[in-house]
C-alpha positions as CSV (number, residue, x, y, z in Angstrom):
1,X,0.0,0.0,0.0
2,X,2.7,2.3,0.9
3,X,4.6,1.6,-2.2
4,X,0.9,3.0,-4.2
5,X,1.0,5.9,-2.2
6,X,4.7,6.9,-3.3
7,X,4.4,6.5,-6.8
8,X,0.7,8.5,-6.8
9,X,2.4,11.2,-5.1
10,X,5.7,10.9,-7.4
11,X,3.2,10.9,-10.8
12,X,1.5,14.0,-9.2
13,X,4.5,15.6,-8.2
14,X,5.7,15.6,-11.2
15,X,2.6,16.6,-13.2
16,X,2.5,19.8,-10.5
17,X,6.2,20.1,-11.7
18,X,5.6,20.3,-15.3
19,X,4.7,23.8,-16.8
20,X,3.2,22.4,-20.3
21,X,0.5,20.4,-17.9
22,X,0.0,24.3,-16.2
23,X,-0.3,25.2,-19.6
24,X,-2.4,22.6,-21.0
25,X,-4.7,23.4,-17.7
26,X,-4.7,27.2,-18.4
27,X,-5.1,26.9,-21.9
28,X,-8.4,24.8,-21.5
29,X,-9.8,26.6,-18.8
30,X,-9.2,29.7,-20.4
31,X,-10.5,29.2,-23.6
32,X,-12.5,26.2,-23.6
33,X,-14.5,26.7,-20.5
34,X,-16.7,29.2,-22.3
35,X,-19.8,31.1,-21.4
36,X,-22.5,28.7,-20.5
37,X,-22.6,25.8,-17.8
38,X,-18.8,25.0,-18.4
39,X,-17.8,29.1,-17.8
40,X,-20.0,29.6,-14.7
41,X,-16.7,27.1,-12.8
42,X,-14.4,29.2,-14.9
43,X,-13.8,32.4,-12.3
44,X,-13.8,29.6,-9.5
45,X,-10.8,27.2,-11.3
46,X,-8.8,30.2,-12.5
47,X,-8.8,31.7,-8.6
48,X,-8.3,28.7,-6.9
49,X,-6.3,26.4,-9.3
50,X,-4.6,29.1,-12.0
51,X,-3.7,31.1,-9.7
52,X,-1.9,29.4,-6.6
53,X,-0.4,26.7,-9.5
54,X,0.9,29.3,-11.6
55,X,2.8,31.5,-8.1
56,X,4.1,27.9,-7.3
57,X,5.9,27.7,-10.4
58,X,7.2,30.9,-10.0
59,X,8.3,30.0,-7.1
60,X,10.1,27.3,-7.6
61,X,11.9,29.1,-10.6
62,X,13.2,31.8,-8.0
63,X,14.3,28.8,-5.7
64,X,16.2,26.9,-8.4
65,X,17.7,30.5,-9.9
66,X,19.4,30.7,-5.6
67,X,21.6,27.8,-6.6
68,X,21.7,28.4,-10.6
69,X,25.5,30.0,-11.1
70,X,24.8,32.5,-14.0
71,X,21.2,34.3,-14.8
72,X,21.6,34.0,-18.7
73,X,20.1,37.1,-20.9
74,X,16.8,35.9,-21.7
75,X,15.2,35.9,-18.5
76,X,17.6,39.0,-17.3
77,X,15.1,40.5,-20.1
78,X,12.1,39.0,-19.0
79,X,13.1,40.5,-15.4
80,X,13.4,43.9,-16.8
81,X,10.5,43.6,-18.9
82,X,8.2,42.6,-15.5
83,X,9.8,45.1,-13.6
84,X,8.6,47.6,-16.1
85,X,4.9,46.0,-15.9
86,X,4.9,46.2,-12.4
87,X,7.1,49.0,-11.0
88,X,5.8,52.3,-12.6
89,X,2.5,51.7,-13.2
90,X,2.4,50.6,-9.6
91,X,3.3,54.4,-8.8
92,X,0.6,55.9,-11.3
93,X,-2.5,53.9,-10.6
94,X,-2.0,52.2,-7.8
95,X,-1.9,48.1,-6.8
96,X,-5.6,47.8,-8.4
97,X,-7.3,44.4,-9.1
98,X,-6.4,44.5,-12.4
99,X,-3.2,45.4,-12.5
100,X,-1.7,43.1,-9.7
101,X,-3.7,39.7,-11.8
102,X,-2.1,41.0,-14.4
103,X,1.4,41.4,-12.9
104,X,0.6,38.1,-11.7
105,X,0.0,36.3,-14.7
106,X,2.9,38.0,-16.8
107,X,4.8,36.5,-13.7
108,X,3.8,33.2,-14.5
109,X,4.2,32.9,-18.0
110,X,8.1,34.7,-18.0
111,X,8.8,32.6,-14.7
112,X,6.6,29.6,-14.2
113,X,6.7,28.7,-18.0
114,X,9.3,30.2,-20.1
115,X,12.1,30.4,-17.7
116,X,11.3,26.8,-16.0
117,X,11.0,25.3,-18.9
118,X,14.1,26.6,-20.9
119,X,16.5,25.8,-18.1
120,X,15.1,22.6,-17.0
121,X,17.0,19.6,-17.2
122,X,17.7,17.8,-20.9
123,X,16.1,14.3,-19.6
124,X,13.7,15.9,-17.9
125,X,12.8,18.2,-20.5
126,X,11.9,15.7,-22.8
127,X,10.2,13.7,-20.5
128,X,7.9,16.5,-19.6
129,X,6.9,17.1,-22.9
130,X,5.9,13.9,-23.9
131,X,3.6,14.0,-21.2
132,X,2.3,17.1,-22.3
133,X,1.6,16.7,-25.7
134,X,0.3,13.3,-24.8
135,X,-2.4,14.8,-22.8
136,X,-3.1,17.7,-25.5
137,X,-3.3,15.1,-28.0
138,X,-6.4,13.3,-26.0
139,X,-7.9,17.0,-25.2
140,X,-8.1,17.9,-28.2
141,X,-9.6,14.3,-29.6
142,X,-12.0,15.3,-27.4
143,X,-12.2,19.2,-28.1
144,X,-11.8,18.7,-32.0
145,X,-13.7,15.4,-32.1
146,X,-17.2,17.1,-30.5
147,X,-16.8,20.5,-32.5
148,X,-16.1,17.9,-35.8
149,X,-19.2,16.1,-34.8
150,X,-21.2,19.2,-35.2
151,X,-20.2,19.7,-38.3
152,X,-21.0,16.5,-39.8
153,X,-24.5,16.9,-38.1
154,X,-25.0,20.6,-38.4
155,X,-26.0,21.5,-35.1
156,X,-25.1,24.1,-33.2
157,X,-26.3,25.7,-30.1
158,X,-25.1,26.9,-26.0
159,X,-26.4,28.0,-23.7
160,X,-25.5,31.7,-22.8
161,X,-23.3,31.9,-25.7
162,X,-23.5,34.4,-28.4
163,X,-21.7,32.0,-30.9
164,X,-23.4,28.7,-29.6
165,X,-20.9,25.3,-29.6
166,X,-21.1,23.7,-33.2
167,X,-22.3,25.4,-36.7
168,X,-22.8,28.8,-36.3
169,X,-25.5,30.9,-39.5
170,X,-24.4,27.3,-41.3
171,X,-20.8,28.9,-41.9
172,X,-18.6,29.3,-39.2
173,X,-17.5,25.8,-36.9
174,X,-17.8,27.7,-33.3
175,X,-16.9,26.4,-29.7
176,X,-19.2,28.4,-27.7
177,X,-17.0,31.7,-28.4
178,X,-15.9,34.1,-31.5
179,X,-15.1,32.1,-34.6
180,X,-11.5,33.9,-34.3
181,X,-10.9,32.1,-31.2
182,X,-12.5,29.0,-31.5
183,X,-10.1,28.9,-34.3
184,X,-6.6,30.1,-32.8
185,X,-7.0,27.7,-29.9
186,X,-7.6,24.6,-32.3
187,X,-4.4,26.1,-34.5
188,X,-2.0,26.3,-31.4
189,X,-3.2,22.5,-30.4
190,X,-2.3,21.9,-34.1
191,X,1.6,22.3,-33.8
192,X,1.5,20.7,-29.9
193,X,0.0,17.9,-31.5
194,X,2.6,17.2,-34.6
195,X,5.5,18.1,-32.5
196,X,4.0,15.0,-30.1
197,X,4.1,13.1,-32.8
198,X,7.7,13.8,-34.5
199,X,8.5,12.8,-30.7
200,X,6.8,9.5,-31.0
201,X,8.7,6.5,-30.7
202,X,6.2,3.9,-32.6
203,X,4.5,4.2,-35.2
204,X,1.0,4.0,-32.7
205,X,2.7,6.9,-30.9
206,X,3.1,9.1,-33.5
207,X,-0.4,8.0,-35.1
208,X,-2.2,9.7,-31.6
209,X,-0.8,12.5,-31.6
210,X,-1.2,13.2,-35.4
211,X,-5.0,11.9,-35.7
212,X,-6.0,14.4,-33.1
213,X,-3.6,17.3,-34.8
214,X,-5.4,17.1,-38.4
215,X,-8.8,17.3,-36.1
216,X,-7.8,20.7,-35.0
217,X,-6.6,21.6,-38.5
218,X,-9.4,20.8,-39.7
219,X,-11.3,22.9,-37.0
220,X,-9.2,26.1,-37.9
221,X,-10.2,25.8,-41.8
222,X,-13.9,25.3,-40.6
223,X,-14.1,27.9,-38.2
224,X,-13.5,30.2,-41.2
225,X,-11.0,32.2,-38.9
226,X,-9.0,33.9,-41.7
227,X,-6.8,35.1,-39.1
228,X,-6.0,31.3,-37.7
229,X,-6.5,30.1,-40.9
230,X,-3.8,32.1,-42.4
231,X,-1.4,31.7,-39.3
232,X,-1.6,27.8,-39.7
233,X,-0.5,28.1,-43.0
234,X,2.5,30.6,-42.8
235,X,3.4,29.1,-40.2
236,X,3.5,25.1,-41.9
237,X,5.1,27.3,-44.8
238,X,8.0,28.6,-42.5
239,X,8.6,24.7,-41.0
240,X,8.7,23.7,-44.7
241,X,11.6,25.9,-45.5
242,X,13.5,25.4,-42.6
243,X,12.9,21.7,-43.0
244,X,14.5,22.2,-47.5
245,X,16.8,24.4,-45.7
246,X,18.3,22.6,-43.3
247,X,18.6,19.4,-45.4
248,X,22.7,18.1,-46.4
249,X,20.9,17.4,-50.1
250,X,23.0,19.6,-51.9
251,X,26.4,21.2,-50.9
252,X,25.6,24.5,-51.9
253,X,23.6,26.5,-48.5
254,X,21.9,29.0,-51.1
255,X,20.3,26.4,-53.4
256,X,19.2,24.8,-50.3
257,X,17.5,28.2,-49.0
258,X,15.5,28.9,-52.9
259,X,14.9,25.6,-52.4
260,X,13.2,26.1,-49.1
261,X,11.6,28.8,-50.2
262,X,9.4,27.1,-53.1
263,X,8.7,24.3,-50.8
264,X,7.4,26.9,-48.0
265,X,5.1,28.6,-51.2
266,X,3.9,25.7,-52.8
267,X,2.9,24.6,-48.6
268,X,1.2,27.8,-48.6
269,X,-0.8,27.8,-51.8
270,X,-1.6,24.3,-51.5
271,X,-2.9,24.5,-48.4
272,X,-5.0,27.4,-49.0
273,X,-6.5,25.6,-52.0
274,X,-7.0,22.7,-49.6
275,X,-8.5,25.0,-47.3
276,X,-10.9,26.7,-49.4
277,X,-12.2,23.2,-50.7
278,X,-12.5,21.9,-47.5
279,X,-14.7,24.8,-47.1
280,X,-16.9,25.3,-49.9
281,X,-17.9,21.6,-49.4
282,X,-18.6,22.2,-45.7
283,X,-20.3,25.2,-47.1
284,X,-22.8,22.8,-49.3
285,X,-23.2,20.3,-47.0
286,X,-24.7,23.0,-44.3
287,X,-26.7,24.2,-47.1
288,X,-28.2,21.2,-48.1
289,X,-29.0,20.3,-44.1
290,X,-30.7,23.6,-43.8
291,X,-33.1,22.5,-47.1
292,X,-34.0,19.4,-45.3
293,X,-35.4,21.4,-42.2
294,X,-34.5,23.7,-39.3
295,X,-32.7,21.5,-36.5
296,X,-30.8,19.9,-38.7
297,X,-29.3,16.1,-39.0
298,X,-27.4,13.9,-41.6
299,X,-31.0,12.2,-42.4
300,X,-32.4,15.1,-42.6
301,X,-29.5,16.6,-45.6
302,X,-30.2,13.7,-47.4
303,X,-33.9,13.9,-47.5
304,X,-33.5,17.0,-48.6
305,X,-31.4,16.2,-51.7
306,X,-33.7,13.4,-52.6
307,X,-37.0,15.4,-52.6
308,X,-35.9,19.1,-53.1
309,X,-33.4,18.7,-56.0
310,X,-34.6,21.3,-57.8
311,X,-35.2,23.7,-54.7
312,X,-32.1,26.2,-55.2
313,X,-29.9,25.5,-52.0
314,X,-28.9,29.0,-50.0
315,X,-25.7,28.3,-49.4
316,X,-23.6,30.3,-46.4
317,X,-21.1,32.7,-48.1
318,X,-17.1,31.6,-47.6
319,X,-14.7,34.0,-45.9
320,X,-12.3,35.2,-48.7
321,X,-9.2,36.8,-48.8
322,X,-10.3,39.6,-47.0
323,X,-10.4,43.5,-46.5
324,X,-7.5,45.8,-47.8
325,X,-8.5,47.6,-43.8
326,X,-8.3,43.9,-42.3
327,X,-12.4,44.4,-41.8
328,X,-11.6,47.7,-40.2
329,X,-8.2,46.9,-37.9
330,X,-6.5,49.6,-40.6
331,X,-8.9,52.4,-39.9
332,X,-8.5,51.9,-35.9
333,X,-4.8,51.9,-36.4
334,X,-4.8,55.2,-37.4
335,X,-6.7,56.5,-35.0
336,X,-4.6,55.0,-32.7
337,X,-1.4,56.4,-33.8
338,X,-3.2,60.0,-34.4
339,X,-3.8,59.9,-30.9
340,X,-0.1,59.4,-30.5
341,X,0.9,62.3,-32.4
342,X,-1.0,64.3,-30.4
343,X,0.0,62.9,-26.9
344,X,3.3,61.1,-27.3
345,X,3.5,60.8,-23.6
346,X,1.5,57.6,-23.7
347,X,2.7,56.3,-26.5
348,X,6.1,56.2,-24.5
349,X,5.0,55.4,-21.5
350,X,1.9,53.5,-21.7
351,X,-1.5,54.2,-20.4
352,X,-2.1,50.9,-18.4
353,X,-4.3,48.1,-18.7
354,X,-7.7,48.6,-19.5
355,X,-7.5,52.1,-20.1
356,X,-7.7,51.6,-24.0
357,X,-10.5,54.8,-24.6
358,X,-13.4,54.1,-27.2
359,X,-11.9,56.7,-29.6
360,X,-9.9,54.7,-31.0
361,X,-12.9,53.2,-32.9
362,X,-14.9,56.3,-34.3
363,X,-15.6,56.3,-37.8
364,X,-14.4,52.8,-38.5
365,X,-16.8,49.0,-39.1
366,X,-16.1,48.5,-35.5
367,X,-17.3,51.6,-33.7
368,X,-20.6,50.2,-32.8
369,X,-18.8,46.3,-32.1
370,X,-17.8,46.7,-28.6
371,X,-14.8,45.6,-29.7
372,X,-12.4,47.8,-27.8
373,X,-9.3,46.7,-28.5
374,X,-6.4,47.6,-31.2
375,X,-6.7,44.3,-32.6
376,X,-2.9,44.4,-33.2
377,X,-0.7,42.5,-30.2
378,X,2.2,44.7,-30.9
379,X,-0.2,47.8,-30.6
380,X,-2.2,46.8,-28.0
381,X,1.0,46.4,-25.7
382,X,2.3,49.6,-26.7
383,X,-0.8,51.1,-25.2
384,X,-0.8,49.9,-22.4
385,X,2.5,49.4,-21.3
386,X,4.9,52.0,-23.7
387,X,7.3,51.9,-26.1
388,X,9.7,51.0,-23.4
389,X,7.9,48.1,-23.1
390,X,7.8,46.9,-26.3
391,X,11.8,47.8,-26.6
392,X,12.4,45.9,-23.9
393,X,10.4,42.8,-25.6
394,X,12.0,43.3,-28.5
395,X,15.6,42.9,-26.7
396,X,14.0,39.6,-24.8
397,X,13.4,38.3,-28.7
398,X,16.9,39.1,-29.7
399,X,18.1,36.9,-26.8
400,X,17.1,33.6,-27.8
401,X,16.3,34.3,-31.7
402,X,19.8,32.5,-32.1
403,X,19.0,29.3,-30.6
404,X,15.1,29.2,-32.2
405,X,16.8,30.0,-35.3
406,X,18.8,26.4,-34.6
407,X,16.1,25.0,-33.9
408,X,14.5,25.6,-37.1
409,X,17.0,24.7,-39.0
410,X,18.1,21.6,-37.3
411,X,18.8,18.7,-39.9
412,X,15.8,16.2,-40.7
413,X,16.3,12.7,-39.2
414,X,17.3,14.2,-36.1
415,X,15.7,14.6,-32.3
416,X,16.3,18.2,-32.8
417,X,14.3,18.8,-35.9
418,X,11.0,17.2,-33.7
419,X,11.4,21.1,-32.3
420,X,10.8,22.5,-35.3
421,X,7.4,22.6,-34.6
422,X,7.5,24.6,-31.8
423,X,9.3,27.4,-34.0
424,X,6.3,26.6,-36.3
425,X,4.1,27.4,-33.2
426,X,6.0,30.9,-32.5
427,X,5.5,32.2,-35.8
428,X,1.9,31.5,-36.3
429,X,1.3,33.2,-33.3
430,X,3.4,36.3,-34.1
431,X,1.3,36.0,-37.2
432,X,-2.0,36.0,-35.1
433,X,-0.7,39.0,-33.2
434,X,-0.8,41.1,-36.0
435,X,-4.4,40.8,-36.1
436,X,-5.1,39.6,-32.9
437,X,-4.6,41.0,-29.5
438,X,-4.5,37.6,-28.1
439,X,-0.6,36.7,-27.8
440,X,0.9,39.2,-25.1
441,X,-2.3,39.1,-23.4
442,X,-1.3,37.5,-20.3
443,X,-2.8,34.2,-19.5
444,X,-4.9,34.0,-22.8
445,X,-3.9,30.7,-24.8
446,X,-1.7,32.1,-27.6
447,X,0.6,34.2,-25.6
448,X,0.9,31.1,-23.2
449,X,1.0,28.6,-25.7
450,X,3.7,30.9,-27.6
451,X,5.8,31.5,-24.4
452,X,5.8,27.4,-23.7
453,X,7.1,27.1,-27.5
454,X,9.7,29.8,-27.2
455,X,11.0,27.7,-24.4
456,X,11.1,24.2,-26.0
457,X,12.5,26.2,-29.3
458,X,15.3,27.6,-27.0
459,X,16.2,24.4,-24.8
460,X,16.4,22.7,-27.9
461,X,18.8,25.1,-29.2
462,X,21.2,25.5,-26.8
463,X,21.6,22.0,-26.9
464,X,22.4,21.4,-30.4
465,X,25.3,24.3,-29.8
466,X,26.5,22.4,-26.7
């Protein structure tokens, strides 16, 4: 009995231990558990598990960096970077609730995540994260496989959700939130998923983790999220490159990176010609459903096609290339940095979180949204936190772009080159942030998803250099 009872507590020690299972936890609570019966626990998990969880991890980073012999650059910037956060808008507005959750949670993802996770151990490391992308590959079986499931039936529906969980106006795939984010979570469980299986050590291995990883593909194309959408694919582009790139096929390094290159474009255009297949047929399918009757089934499509064959089907309207304005982001980025011209004091300094004034939406297709937000990561940080701020970032990226940059180009056939879908991961989140103010956002699932792939990226790195 006693021998049960110290393996139960050395498996739960070391899930408590690992930062992708905090991030696998804060990821679905944050944007899975969605309005409706699932959100009402969602305040009570984030305060009593997110929360104490995430200062634990932080802790035990600060404990571990008392005996560490050198602080290396990247998290010197992070420290800098939080200091910033905290420090002087601490002076101007106070410790208020929103500032110290926020404090809190930018703690956690440059101490409890990126930091633990970059400097962990190398047999650890890997361990850890075939436990985590183990467990997001059955979350999002689960995740992908229900919202899939909707499809095929066409239902859709939630309660207390504008969006409903399934088909959404029979065009947009919807998990009980905006189509935008239904469809960047299911693109960052994507590139969790395939580097789980390049990881895999069987063939039934890999098989789990990539079955579950085309699921959540296939949710981004189907959620019509051009913005996910469009991330997935520059993002498989850039890992198709890297992958030409890195490859000892020819001796010649610049034949290799043309090379690269017209493997990551034919990538992107295939896959968008994929994509917009996938969704035209969706597209039809809905349509004939919704000719059968109202709540819709597969009997009911099929019915339809038999008796109303004539009947002209209405069928939902695809999500094209899009907007020169980006449906309106370009018009509030304007305003935004007229604002700027006429007070640069805030755009150097900041004016703090959630103090982002409604005028930055006048006269643009989102005044009357609600929306009120930059809908630019970069942007939205540099209101609220400064230019300093973002400087200060930017030297945090220049810190480990090196070893990401080995990462990406580490030969195929090796261990190393499993990593390259983390760097995958970074950049279709940096992609998503120019449209997006979801990664930089604290706790929300890109930025923590993006922070836990910078760290992989990096480990990995510095130990192909060593």
């Amino acid at each position: 009995m006693n021998r049960w009872v110290v393996k139960a507590r050395s498996w739960l020690s070391e899930l408590l231990t690992n930062p992708g299972v905090f991030v696998l936890t804060a990821f679905t609570v944050s944007g899975m558990f969605t309005p409706g019966r699932l959100g009402q626990w969602r305040g009570v998990i984030e305060l009593s598990v997110i929360l104490p969880w995430g200062l634990a991890l932080c802790l035990m980073r600060l404990f571990r960096a008392g005996r560490a012999q050198e602080l290396r650059r990247d998290v010197c910037a992070l420290l800098a970077l939080l200091a910033w956060l905290i420090v002087p808008f601490a002076m101007r507005f106070g410790p208020t609730d929103a500032q110290i959750n926020t404090w809190q949670n930018f703690a956690t993802v440059f101490l409890g995540i990126y930091a633990l996770t970059a400097e962990e151990d190398a047999e650890r490391f890997v361990r850890q994260l075939r436990v985590t992308t183990a467990l997001f590959a059955a979350v999002s079986a689960v995740y992908a496989g229900a919202l899939l499931y909707c499809a095929v039936t066409v239902q859709g529906g939630g309660e207390g959700a504008e969006f409903g969980f399934g088909v959404y106006q029979y065009a947009q795939l919807c998990a009980a939130q905006h189509y935008n984010a239904t469809g960047m979570l299911a693109m960052c469980a994507t590139f969790i998923c395939l580097t789980g299986a390049a990881l895999g050590r069987s063939l039934t291995e890999r098989l789990l983790h990539l079955i579950p990883a085309l699921m959540t593909a296939l949710v981004v194309i189907l959620s019509q999220s051009r913005t996910a959408r469009y991330s997935l694919l520059i993002g498989l582009a850039v890992g198709a490159y890297g992958a030409v790139a890195a490859g000892k096929w020819h001796p010649r390094a610049l034949v290799r990176h043309v090379a690269g290159v017209l493997a990551g474009t034919v990538v992107l255009a295939g896959g968008y010609l994929a994509a917009a297949g996938i969704t035209d047929a969706a597209l039809l399918h809905y349509a004939k459903a919704r000719a059968g009757q109202e709540t819709v089934s597969l009997v009911a499509a099929a019915r339809a096609e038999e008796t109303d064959a004539q009947t002209p089907l209405e069928v939902g309207q695809a999500r094209g290339l899009g907007e020169a304005t980006f449906t309106g982001r370009t018009d509030v980025w304007k305003n935004i940095f007229s604002m700027w011209k006429e007070n640069p004091k805030y755009f150097l300094i900041g004016n703090g979180v959630g103090r982002t004034s409604r005028d930055i939406l006048i006269g643009t297709p989102l005044e009357h949204s609600g929306a009120n937000m930059a809908h630019n990561a970069f942007i939205q940080f540099t209101m609220d936190y400064g230019l300093i701020a973002l400087v200060l970032l930017l030297a945090f990226a220049l810190t480990v772009l090196r070893p990401v940059l080995r990462t990406l180009y580490a030969p195929p056939g090796t261990q190393g080159a499993a990593y390259r879908f983390m760097c995958m991961l970074i950049v279709a989140c940096l992609m998503t942030a120019m449209m997006e103010n979801e990664p930089l956002n604290a706790m929300r699932p890109c930025n923590v998803a993006m922070f836990y792939a910078l760290a992989c990226a990096v480990h990995a790195g510095r130990r192909k250099a060593e």
